[in-house]
C-alpha positions as CSV (number, residue, x, y, z in Angstrom):
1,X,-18.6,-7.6,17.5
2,X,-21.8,-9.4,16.1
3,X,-23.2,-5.9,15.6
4,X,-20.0,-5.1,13.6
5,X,-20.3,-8.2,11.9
6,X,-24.3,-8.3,11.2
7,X,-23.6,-4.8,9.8
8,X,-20.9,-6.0,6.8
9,X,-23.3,-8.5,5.7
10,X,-26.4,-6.3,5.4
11,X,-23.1,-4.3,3.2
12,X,-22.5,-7.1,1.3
13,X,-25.4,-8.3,0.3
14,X,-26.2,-4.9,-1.7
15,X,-22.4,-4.2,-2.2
16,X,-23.2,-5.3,-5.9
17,X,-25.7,-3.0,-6.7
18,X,-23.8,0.0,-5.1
19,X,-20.7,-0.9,-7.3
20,X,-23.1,0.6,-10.0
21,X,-23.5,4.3,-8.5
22,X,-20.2,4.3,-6.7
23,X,-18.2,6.3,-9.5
24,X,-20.9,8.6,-10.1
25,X,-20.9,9.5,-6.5
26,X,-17.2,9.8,-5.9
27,X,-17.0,12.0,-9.5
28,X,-20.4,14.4,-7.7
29,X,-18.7,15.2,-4.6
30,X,-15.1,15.4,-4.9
31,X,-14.5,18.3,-2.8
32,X,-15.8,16.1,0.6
33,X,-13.0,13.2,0.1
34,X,-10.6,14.8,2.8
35,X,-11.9,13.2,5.9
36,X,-10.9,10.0,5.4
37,X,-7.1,9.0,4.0
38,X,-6.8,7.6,0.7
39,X,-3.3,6.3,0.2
40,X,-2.2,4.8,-2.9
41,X,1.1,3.3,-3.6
42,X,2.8,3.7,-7.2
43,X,5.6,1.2,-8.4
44,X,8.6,3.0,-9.8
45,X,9.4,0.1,-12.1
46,X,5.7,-0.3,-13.3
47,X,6.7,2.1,-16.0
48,X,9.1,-1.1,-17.6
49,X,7.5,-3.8,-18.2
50,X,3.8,-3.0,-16.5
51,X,3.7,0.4,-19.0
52,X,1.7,1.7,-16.1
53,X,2.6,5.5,-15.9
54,X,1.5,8.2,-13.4
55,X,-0.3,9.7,-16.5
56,X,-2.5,7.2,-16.1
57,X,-3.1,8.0,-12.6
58,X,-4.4,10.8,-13.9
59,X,-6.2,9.9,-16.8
60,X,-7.9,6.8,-14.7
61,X,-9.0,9.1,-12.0
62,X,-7.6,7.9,-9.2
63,X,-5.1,10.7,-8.6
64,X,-8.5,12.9,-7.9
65,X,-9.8,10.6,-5.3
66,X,-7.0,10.0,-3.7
67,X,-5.1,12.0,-0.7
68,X,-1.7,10.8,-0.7
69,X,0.5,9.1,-2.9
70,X,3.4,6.9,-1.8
71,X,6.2,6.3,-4.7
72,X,8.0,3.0,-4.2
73,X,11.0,2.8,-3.2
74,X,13.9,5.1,-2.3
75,X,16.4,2.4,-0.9
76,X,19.0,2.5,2.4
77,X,22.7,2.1,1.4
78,X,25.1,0.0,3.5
79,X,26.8,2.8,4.3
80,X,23.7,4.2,6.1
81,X,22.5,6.9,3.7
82,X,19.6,7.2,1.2
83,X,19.6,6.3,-2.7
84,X,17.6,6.2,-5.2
85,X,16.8,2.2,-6.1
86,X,16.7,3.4,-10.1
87,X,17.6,6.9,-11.3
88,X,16.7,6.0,-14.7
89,X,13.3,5.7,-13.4
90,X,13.3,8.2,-11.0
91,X,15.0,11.4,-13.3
92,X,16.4,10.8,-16.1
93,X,13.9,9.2,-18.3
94,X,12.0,11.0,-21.1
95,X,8.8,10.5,-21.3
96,X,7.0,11.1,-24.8
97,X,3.5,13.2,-25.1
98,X,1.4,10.2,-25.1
99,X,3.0,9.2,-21.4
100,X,3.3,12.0,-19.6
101,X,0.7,13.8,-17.3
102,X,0.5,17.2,-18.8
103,X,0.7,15.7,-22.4
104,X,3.7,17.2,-23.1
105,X,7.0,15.3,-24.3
106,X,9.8,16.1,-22.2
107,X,13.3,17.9,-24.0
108,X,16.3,17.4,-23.9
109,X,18.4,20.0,-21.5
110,X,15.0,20.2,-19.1
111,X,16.0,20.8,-15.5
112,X,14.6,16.9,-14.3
113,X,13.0,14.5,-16.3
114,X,11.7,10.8,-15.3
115,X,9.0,10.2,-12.5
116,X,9.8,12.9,-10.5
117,X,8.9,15.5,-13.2
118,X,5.8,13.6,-13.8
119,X,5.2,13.7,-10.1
120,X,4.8,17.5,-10.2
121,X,3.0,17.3,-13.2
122,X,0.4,15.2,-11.5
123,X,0.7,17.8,-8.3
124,X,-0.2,20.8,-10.2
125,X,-3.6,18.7,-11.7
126,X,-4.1,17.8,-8.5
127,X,-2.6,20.2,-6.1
128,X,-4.5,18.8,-2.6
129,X,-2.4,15.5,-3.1
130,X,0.6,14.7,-0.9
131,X,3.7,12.7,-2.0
132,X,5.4,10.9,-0.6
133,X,9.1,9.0,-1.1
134,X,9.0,5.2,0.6
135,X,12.1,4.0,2.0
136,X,13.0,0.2,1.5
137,X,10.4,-2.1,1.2
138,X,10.2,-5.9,0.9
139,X,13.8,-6.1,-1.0
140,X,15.4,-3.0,0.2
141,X,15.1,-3.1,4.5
142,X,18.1,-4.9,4.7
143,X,20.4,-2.3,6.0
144,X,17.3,-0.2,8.4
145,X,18.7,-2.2,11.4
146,X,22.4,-1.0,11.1
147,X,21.2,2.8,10.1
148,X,19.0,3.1,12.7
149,X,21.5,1.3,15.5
150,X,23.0,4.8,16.9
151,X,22.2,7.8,17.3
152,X,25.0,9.2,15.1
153,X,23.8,6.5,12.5
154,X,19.9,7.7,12.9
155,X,21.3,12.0,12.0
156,X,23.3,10.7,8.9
157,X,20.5,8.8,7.5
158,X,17.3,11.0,8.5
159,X,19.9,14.2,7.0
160,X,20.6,11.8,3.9
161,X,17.0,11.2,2.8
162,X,15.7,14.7,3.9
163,X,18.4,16.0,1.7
164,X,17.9,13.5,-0.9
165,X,14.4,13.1,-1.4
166,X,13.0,16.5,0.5
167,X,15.3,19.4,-0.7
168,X,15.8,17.7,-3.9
169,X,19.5,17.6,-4.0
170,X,19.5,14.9,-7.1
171,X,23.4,13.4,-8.1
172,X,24.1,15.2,-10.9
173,X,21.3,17.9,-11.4
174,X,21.1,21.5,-10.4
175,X,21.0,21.8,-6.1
176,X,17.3,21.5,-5.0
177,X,15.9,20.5,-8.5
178,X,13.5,18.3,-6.7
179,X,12.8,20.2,-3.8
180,X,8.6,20.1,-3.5
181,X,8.3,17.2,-5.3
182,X,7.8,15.1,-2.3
183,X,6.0,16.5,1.0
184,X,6.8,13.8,3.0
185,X,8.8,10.2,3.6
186,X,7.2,7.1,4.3
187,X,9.0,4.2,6.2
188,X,8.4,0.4,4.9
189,X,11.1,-1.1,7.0
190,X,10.5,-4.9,6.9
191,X,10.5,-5.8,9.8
192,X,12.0,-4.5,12.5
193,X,13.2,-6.8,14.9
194,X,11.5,-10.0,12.9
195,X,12.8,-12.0,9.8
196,X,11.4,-10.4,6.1
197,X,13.3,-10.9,3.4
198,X,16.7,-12.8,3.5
199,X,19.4,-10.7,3.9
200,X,17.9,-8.3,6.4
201,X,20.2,-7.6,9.6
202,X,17.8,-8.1,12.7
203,X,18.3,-6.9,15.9
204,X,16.2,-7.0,19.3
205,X,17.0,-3.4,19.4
206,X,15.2,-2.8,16.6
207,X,11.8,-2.5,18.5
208,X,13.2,1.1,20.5
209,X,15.4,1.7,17.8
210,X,12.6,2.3,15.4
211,X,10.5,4.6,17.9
212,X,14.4,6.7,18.1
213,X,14.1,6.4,14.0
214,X,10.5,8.3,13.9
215,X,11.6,10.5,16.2
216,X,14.2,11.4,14.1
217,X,12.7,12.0,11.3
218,X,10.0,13.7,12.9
219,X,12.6,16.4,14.5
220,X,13.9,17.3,11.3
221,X,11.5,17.5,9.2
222,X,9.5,20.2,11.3
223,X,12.9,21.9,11.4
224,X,12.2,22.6,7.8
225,X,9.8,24.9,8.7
226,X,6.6,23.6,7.0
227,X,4.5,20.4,8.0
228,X,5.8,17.5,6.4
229,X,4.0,14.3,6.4
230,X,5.8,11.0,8.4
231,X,4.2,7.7,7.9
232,X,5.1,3.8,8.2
233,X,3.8,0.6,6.2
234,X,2.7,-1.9,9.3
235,X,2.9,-6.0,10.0
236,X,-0.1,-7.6,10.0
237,X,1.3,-10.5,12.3
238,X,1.2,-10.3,16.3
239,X,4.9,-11.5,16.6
240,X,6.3,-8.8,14.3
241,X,4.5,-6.0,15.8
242,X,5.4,-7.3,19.2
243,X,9.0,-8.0,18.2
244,X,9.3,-4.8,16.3
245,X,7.3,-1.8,17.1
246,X,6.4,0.7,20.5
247,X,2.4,0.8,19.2
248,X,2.2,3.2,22.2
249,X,5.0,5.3,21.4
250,X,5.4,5.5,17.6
251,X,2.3,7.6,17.0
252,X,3.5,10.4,18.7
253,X,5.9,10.9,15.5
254,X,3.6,9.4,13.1
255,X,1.2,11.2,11.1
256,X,-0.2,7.8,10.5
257,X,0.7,4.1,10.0
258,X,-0.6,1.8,7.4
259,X,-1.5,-1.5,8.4
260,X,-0.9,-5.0,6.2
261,X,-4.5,-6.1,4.9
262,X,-2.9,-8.7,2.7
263,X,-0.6,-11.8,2.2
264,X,-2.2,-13.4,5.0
265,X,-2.0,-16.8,3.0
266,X,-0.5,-17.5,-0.4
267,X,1.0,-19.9,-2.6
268,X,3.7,-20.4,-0.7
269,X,1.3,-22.6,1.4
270,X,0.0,-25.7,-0.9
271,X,-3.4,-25.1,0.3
272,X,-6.2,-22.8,-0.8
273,X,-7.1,-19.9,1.7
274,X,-8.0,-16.4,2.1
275,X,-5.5,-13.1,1.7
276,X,-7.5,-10.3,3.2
277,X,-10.5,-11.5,5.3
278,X,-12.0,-8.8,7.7
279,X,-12.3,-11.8,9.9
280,X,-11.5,-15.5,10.2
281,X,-13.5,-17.6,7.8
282,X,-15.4,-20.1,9.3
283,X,-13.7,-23.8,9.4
284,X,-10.6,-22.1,8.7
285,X,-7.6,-24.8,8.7
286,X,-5.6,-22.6,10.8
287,X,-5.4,-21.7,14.4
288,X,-5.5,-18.8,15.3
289,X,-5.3,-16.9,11.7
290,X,-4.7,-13.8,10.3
291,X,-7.5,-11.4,9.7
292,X,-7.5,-7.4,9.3
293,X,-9.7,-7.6,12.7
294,X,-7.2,-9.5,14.1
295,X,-4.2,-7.0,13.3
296,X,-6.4,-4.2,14.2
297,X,-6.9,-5.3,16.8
298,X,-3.9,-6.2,18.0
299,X,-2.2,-2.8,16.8
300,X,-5.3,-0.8,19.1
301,X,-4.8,-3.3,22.4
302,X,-1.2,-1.8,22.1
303,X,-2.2,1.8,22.2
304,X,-2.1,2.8,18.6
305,X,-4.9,5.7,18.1
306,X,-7.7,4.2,15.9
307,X,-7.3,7.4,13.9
308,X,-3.7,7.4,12.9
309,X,-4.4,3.7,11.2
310,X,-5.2,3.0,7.8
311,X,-6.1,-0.4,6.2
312,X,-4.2,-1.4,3.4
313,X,-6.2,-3.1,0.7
314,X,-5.0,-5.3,-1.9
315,X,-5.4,-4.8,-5.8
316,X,-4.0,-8.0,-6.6
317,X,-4.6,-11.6,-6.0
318,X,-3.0,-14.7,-4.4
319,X,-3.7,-17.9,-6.5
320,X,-3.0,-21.6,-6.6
321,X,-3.5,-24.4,-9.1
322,X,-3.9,-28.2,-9.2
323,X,-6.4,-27.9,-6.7
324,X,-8.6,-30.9,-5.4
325,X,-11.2,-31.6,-2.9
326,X,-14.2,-30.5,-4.9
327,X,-17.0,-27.9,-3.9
328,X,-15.8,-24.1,-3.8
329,X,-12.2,-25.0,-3.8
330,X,-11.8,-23.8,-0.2
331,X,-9.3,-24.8,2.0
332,X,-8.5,-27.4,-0.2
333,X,-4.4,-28.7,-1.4
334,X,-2.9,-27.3,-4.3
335,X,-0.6,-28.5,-5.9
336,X,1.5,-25.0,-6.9
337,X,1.3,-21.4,-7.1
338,X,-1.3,-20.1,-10.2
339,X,0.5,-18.7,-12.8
340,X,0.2,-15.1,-13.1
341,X,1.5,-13.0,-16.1
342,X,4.1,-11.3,-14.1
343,X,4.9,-13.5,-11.1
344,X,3.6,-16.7,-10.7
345,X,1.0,-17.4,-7.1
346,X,0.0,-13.3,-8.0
347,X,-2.3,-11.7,-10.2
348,X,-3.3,-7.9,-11.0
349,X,-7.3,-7.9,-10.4
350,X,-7.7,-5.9,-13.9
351,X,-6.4,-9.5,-15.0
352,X,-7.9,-11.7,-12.8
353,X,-11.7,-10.0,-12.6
354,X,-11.3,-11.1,-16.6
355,X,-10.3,-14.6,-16.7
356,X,-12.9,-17.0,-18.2
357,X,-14.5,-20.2,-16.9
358,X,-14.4,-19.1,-13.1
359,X,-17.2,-18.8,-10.7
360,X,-17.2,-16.5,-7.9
361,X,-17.8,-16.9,-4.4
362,X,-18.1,-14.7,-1.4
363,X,-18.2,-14.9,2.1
364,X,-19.9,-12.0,3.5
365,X,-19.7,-12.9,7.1
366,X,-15.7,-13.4,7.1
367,X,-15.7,-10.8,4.5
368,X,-14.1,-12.0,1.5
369,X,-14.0,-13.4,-1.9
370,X,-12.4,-15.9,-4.5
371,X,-12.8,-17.4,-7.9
372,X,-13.2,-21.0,-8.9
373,X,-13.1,-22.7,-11.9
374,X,-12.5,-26.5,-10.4
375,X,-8.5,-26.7,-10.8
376,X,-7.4,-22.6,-10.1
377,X,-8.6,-20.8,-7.0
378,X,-7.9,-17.1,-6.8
379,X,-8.5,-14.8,-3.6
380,X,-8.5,-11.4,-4.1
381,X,-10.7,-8.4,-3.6
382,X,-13.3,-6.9,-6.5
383,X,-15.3,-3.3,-5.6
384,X,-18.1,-5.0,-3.6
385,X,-15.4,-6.6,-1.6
386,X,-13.4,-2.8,-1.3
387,X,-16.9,-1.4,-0.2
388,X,-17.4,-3.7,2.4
389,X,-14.2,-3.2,3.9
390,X,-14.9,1.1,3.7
391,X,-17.8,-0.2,6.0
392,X,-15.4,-2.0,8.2
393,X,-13.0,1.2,8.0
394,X,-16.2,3.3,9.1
395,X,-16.9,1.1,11.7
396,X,-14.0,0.5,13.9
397,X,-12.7,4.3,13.6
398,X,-10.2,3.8,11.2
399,X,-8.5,6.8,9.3
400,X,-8.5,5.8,6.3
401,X,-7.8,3.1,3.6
402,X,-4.3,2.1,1.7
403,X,-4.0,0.7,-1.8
404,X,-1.5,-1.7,-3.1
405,X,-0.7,-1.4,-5.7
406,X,-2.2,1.5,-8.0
407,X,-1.8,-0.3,-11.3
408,X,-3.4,-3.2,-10.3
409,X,-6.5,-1.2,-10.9
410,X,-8.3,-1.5,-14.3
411,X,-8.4,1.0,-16.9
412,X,-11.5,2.6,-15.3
413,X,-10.5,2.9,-11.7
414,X,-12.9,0.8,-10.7
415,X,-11.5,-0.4,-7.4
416,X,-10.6,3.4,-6.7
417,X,-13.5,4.9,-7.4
418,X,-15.2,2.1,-4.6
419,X,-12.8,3.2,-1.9
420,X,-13.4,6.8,-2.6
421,X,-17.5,6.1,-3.1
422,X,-17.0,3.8,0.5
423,X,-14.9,6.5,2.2
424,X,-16.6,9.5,1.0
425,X,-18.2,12.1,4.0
426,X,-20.5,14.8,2.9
């Protein structure tokens, strides 16, 4: 480990300079970006208020440095089917020339309109990139527990989605009119067998019940005849992948998992900490802590293959405000969450890179960052950061890196481009 860890400082302490080159690497060799995964999540509500598009996935960059593409979220249905969380967003809404990827306004009468069609847009620019539909999320894993109980209850809801999402069989729309558009399903129940959000039925069954789920999916979608892809958004926390997941077993069905690099602390806490540290800060308040070494390493212990997981990096921030203590503001009490311009405690880092009166800190050895400007403390990640984590990713064997969420990038892909510089193999 002190190898490990003597090598992300000697990383760090020229991260800076690299930041410089990185795009113009990445844009030189963009035909040797495969080996490594390169997973970025898109919103399907950032098109409301967020007015951030997939054609500006395109326009950005990122879509050609990235490998897959996750949209968020298809939802589960009480009755134990698949839905979509927003038609209106996913294929019925026009988008004008100026929005959409191919530049071309949709018309009235066209077969699908909305994401979808833009989806395929962006596939035929970019026709290496996997898509794929994730099911429930944060707000929308309530009902997981209750589809996956049986095995009657598993078939209808692996038939639903596969039918749904896979053949393309839209409510409404001609049979199959999306089929293509997504080569794959992603699973973000959360969690399995552990509280997430309020609402969720929980079960001790959970645990087997997702392995049974995988497996589920995994038989019918090779029944399709073609390879489809079959992954799963991971805790970071040793109780919920304890209470929730077979690490030895679920990789069998799993073309990979992606594990939480984020959220460890927040402003739900009144004190000041890190979100993403490779490793434990030094004089850290709490013990033991999260870390991404930590859940790593926990996820490996259990028998997950280094190779099938992928870190997930953040592209927003956790903030607090009315802090006090003095010095770098760390680990100090706050006295509430930093307001942010959608959500209060959270920040985009196009945002927050640009805020004025702050002074930034690092810790290279823990591996992470934050800005200060004596009351507001953010901690969030910035390309220097991203390349040191690409290090970490190198190091331990990792497959690959995961980005939440795309449009918390800025206009010039810069946090994209440094994964794809970091993660790039000749």
């Amino acid at each position: 480990m002190r190898g490990l860890t003597r090598r992300l400082v000697a990383v760090a302490a020229v991260a800076t300079s690299i930041v410089a080159i990185a795009p113009a690497a990445a844009q030189a060799h963009p035909s040797h970006q495969q080996s490594y995964l390169k997973v970025g999540y898109f919103e399907q509500w950032g098109i409301y208020a967020r007015n951030y598009q997939l054609s500006k996935v395109q326009s950005s960059g990122q879509a050609s440095r990235l490998t897959h593409l996750n949209y968020a979220f298809g939802t589960v249905l009480a009755d134990g089917t698949c839905a979509s969380a927003d038609p209106w967003a996913d294929w019925q809404t026009p988008f004008t020339a100026d929005l959409a990827v191919n530049g071309k306004a949709d018309v009235a009468g066209q077969p699908i309109a909305g994401n979808l069609n833009q989806l395929a847009e962006l596939k035929a620019k970019n026709p290496k990139l996997k898509v794929l539909i994730s099911l429930g999320g944060w707000s929308g894993s309530a009902h997981f527990s209750d589809a996956a109980l049986t095995d009657a209850s598993r078939k209808k809801l692996v038939s639903s989605c596969l039918d749904l999402w896979i053949k393309g069989n839209l409510p409404g729309l001609a049979p199959g009119v999306a089929a293509g558009i997504f080569d794959g399903v992603d699973l973000d129940w959360e969690w399995p067998g552990s509280d997430g959000n309020a609402g969720n039925v929980i079960r001790p069954e959970d645990k087997h019940n997702f392995t049974l789920l995988a497996a589920e999916f995994r038989k019918e979608l090779d029944a399709l005849g073609k390879h489809h892809v079959l992954s799963a958004f991971l805790p970071a926390a040793p109780a919920k992948i304890d209470a929730g997941f077979e690490a030895s077993k679920i990789f069998k069905y799993l073309d990979f998992g992606t594990v939480q690099g984020y959220d460890y602390h927040g402003s739900w806490e009144l004190r000041t900490n890190q979100h993403s540290s490779i490793f434990v800060p030094k004089g850290a308040p709490d013990n033991p802590d999260f870390s991404i070494n930590n859940a790593i390493d926990k996820w490996v212990s259990g028998g997950a293959p280094r190779k099938q997981l992928v870190l997930g990096l953040p592209y927003y921030s956790q903030g607090w405000t009315g802090v006090t203590g003095g010095g770098n503001g760390r680990f100090q009490p706050a006295t509430a969450a930093a307001k942010g311009v959608f959500a209060d405690g959270t920040e985009d880092y196009k945002t927050v890179k640009n805020l004025p009166g702050f002074k930034l800190y690092r810790d290279p050895i823990a591996g992470n960052s934050w800005l200060f400007d004596g009351t507001t403390y953010w901690t969030y990640d910035d390309p220097a950061q991203l390349l040191q984590k690409t290090i970490y990713i190198r190091a331990k064997g990792l497959g690959g890196a995961m980005m939440w969420s795309l449009d918390g990038d800025d206009a010039n892909a810069s946090l994209t481009k440094a994964v794809a510089a970091g993660l790039w193999t000749p």
